[in-house]
N, C-alpha and C positions, 0 to 999 in steps of 0.2 A: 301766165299759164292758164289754161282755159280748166273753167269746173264747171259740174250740173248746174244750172240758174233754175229754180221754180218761176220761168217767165213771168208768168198772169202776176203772178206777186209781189213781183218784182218791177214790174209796172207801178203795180199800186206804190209801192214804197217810195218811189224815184219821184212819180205825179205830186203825190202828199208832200215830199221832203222840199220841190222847187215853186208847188203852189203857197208852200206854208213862207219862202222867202220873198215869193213876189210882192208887188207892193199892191197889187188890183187886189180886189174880192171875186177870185175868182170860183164857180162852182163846176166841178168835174163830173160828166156823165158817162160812165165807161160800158159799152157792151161786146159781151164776150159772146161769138157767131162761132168759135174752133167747135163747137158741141161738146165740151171736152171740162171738167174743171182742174188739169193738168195739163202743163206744157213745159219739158223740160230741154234747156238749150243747154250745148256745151261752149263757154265761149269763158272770157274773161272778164270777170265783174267790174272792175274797174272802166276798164274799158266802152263796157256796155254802159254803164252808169251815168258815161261821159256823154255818149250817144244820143241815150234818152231825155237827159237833159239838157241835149243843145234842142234834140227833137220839138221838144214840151215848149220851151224857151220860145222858138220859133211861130210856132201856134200864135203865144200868148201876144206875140207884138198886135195882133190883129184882133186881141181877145177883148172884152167890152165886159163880159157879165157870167161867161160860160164855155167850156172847152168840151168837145165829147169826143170822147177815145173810144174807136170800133177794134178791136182785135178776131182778127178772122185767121183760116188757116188755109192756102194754098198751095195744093203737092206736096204738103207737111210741114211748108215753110210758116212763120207766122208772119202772120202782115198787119201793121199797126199805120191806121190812118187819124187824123187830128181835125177836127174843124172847129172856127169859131163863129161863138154864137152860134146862130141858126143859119150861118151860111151851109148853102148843098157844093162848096167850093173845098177842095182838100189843102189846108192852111201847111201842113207837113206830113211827111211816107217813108216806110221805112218795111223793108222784107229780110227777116234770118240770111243770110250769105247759106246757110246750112240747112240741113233739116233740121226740125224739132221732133220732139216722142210726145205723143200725148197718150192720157191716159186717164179715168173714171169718165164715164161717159155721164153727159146733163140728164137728167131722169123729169120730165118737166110732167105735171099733172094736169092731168084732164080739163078740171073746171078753168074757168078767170080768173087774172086774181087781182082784186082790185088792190092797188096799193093807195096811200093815205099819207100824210108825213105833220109832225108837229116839231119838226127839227128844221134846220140849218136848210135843207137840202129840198124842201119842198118847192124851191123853183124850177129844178131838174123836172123833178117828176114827168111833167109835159114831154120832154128831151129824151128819157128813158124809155117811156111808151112807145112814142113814136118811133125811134128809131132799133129796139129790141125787138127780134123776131117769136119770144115767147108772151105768150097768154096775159099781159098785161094790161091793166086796164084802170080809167077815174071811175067809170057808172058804179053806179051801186047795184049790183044784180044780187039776187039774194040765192042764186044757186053759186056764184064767185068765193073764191079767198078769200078772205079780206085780213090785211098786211097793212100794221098802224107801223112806222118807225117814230124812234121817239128821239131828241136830243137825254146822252149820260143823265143832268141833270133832272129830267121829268117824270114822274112817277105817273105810273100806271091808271091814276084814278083820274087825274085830267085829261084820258081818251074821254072823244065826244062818242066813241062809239061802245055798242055793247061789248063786254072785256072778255063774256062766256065765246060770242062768236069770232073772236079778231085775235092773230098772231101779230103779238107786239115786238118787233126788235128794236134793240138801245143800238142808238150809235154812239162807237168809239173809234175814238181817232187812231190809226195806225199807228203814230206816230208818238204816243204819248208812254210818256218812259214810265209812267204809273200805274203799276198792277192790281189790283186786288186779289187777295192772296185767296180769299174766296170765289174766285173770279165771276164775272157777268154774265148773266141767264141770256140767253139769247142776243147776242151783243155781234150788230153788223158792224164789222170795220171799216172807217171812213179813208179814203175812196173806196165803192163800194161799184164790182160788176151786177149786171142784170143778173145773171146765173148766181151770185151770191144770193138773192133773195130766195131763188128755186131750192136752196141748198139749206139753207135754213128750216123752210117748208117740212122738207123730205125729212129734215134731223126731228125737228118737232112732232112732226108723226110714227119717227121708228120707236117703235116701244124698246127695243134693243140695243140700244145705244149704248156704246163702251162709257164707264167714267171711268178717267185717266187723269192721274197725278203727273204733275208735270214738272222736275225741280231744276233750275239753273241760272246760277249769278248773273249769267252774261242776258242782260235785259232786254237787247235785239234778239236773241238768239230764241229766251223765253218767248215773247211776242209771237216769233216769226214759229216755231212750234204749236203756240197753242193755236194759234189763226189754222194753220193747216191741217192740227187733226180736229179743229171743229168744221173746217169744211170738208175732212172726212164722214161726221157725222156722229163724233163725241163728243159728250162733253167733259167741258176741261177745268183743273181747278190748278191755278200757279202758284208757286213756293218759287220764294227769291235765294233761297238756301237751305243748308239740310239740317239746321237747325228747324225750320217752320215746315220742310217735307216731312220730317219725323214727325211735327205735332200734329199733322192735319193728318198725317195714315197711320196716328193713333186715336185720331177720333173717328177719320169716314171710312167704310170700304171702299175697295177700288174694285174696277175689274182688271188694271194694268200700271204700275207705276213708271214712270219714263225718269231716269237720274241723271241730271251732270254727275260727273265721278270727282271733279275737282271744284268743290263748293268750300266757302268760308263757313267754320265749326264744324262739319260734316262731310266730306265725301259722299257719294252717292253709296259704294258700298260699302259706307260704314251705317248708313241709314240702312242698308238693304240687313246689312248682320246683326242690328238693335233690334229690328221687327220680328227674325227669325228667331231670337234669346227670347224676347219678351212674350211668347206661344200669344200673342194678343191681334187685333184685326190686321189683317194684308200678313199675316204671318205666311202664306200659303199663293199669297196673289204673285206671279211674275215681276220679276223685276228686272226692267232695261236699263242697258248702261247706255247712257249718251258722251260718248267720249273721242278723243283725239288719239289715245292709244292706238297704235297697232302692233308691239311687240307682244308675241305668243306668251310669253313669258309673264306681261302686263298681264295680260285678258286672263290668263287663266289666274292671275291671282285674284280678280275681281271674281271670280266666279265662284272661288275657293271660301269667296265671306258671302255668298248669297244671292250674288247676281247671276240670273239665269238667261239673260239674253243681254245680245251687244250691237248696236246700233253706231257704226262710225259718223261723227260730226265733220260736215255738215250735214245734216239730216234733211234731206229732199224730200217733197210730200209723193214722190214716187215709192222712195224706201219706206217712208208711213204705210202709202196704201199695199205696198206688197206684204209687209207686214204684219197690217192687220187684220188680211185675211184669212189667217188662221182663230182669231177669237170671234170676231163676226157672226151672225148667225146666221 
């Protein structure tokens, strides 16, 4: 049965999940041309999954050191091209049978922006420039960007560069079932699109930035959540359960809590009816249900303990962004 896919992300997932089995070392450079950081397909996952991993597969027979995945969009459809290494040959192709929706348009700034890397991925870099149609760049110009990525492990003070002038993003692996319940300041997930960095930029400069709590056992689901409303332009802090949502939205505000309803120790609205008893922070803050319910009956009892909004699972970064712009500024 076919459902919404958040495409672009879905990319990512599938690339990470079949590079991480291969036996090469191989490095992914993906740039996103839709102009869009949204592309939602109706199709069926499984299926699709199948696809993109014979797709990727295919590439990699010919792969040596480097794959770069172009996703552009044509008449709405998306079209995913594969080359290896630095060849200008197309190793493997692939277009939507359907159309796609897209939706948040790339908002790309003015200046250059030189990127820098002390991670994993700084052989790409070359691969990303060249073949990304935004403002990218090695020089050092001192009216540019300037964008350090850094491997999880590396801390801030072994940048060679000045720390006041440079956005620093960690990379984390999409794939890594390990959250941190305080989650990661500026944290690009690996594989990572060109327009991912643009997006980061823009989050680091809105002073307006939603923080939103994010609670739910299911680990992929967590991830796949918090990745999409920080490429809306939040930031995000995860709770594996509503045991540790309670205790983080009785120490931080929020501007938005987001709840699985079915957590181990907690339900989501039984967090949402503790906060409301306890007259203490996020007493007053919206509270979303993230849930599989759909019987009236359900929803409204969740509403009945303090949930004021309901969000059906699967949550597409389409339903995020329509969403969210009601809090927004």
């Amino acid at each position: 049965m076919g459902v919404r896919i958040e495409m672009l992300e879905f990319i990512q997932c599938v690339l990470a999940k079949v590079l991480i089995q291969h036996d090469k070392a191989i490095q992914p450079c993906l740039i996103n041309k839709t102009g869009f950081y949204s592309a939602v397909y109706q199709s069926d996952p499984a299926l699709m999954h199948q696809q993109l991993s014979e797709l990727i597969q295919q590439a990699l027979v010919s792969a040596n050191y480097q794959l770069v995945l172009i996703v552009s969009e044509k008449n709405k459809h998306l079209e995913l091209e594969i080359y290896s290494d630095d060849s200008e040959q197309i190793a493997s192709k692939c277009t939507t049978p359907e159309k796609a929706f897209y939706s948040q348009a790339v908002c790309v700034p003015e200046p250059m922006i030189m990127v820098q890397s002390l991670a994993k991925i700084e052989s790409i870099l070359p691969s990303l420039i060249s073949h990304s149609s935004l403002n990218l760049t090695h020089s050092n110009q001192d009216a540019a960007i300037h964008i350090l990525i850094l491997d999880g492990a590396e801390e801030s003070l072994n940048s060679p560069m000045d720390s006041d002038k440079v956005t620093q993003l960690t990379l984390c692996n999409i794939t890594d079932n390990s959250v941190n319940d305080k989650g990661q300041k500026n944290a690009l997930y690996w594989p990572f699109y060109d327009t991912d960095i643009i997006n980061m930029i823009n989050k680091e400069t809105d002073k307006a930035a939603l923080n939103i709590l994010v609670a739910d056992d299911s680990m992929p689901s967590l991830i796949a959540t918090k990745a999409m409303l920080e490429k809306l332009g939040c930031n995000v802090m995860p709770a594996s359960d509503g045991n540790a949502a309670l205790a983080l939205a009785q120490q931080y505000a929020f501007d938005l809590l987001f709840l699985d309803e079915r957590m181990p120790g907690l339900n989501g609205s039984d967090v949402a009816q503790t906060l409301i008893e306890q007259d203490g922070k996020n007493q007053l803050t919206p509270k979303v249900s993230l849930t599989g319910l759909t019987d009236p009956d359900e929803i409204a009892h969740l509403f009945s303990k303090g949930i004021t909004h309901y969000l059906e699972k699967p949550v597409t970064k389409l339903a995020l962004e329509k969403f969210l712009v009601q809090w927004q500024g």
